[in-house]
C-alpha positions, 0 to 999 in steps of 0.5 A: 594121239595122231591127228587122223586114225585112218582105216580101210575096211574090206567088209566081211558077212561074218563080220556083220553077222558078229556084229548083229549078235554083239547088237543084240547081245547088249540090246535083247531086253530093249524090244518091248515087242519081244517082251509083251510075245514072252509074256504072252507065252507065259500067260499061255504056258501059265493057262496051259499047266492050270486048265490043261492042254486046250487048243487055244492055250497050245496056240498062244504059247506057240504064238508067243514063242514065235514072236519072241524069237522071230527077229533071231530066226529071220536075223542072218537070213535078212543080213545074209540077203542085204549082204549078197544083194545090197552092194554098198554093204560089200564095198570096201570103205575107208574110214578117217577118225578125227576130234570133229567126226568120221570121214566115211567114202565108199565108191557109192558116197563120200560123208562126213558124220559129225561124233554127236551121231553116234550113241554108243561103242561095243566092242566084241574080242574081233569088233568095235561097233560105232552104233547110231539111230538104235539099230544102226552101227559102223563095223570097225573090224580090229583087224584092220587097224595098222597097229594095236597102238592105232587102234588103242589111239581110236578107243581113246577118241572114241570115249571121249567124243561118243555119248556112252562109254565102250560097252562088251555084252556082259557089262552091257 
C-alpha cells in the first residue's frame, strides 16, 4: 500500500444528493422522531378504520404522515440550497489518506482530521462515504480515484483504521 492515497475531488450536487440517499439508506430507522410521527400515524389510521372518518382522526394521520416524511420531502431542497449558496460545499478539495489521518484543503481551511473522527464507511456503486458526528460524512466520489488499485489501497486503510467495517444500504 502507498504511504499517502491522494485525491482531488471537484464536488458534484448529484454526488451529495447520492450521498444524502445512501445516508438515509442505511440510517432511516435510527430517527426516533420518524418513528414516534409513524406511530402516531398508525394509531390514527388505526382510530380512523374502528371509529370511522372523524376529523381529528383524518388530522392525525395526516400529521403523523407529514412528519414522517418531512425530512425526505425538505431533503434535496435544503442540500440543493446549501450546495448553490454555501460555497465551501462547492469548492474543490484535495484529500491525502495516511495511517494517522485525513489531510483535507480547501481554499477556505487546511485541516488535519485524526481516524478516530470518523465512525463509519458506506459505499454506494459511484461513492464511499467517511461519516462522523451521526449526520456528518466526507463524499469520496470513486471516480476520482487514479486507479481501482488506489482506490482498493484507500478501502484497505480505511478498514482498518475507522471504528465500523464498509457498510452498503442492504447490509446496513
Amino acid at each position: 500500500m502507498a504511504e499517502h492515497i491522494d485525491i482531488h475531488v471537484d464536488h458534484r450536487l448529484e454526488e451529495y444528493l447520492r450521498a444524502e440517499r445512501l445516508l438515509y439508506a442505511h440510517a432511516r430507522w435510527r430517527h426516533p422522531g420518524r418513528i414516534a410521527a409513524l406511530v402516531f400515524a398508525a394509531l390514527a389510521a388505526g382510530d380512523l378504520l374502528l371509529h370511522g372518518m372523524r376529523w381529528w382522526n383524518v388530522l392525525g394521520l395526516s400529521v403523523g404522515l407529514l412528519f414522517a416524511a418531512l425530512p425526505f420531502l425538505l431533503r434535496d431542497a435544503r442540500l440543493w440550497f446549501h450546495f448553490r449558496v454555501g460555497s465551501r460545499m462547492r469548492e474543490p478539495t484535495d484529500l491525502s489518506f495516511d495511517e494517522v489521518g485525513v489531510h483535507l484543503r480547501i481554499a477556505s481551511f487546511d485541516s488535519y482530521l485524526r481516524w478516530g473522527m470518523y465512525s463509519g464507511l458506506l459505499e454506494d456503486e459511484q461513492l464511499l462515504l467517511l461519516t462522523y458526528a451521526g449526520q456528518s460524512y466526507t463524499v469520496l466520489p470513486k471516480r476520482c480515484f487514479a486507479s481501482t488499485a488506489e482506490m482498493e489501497a484507500f478501502r484497505a486503510l480505511a478498514e482498518r483504521r475507522v471504528a465500523q467495517p464498509i457498510l452498503t444500504p442492504e447490509a446496513g
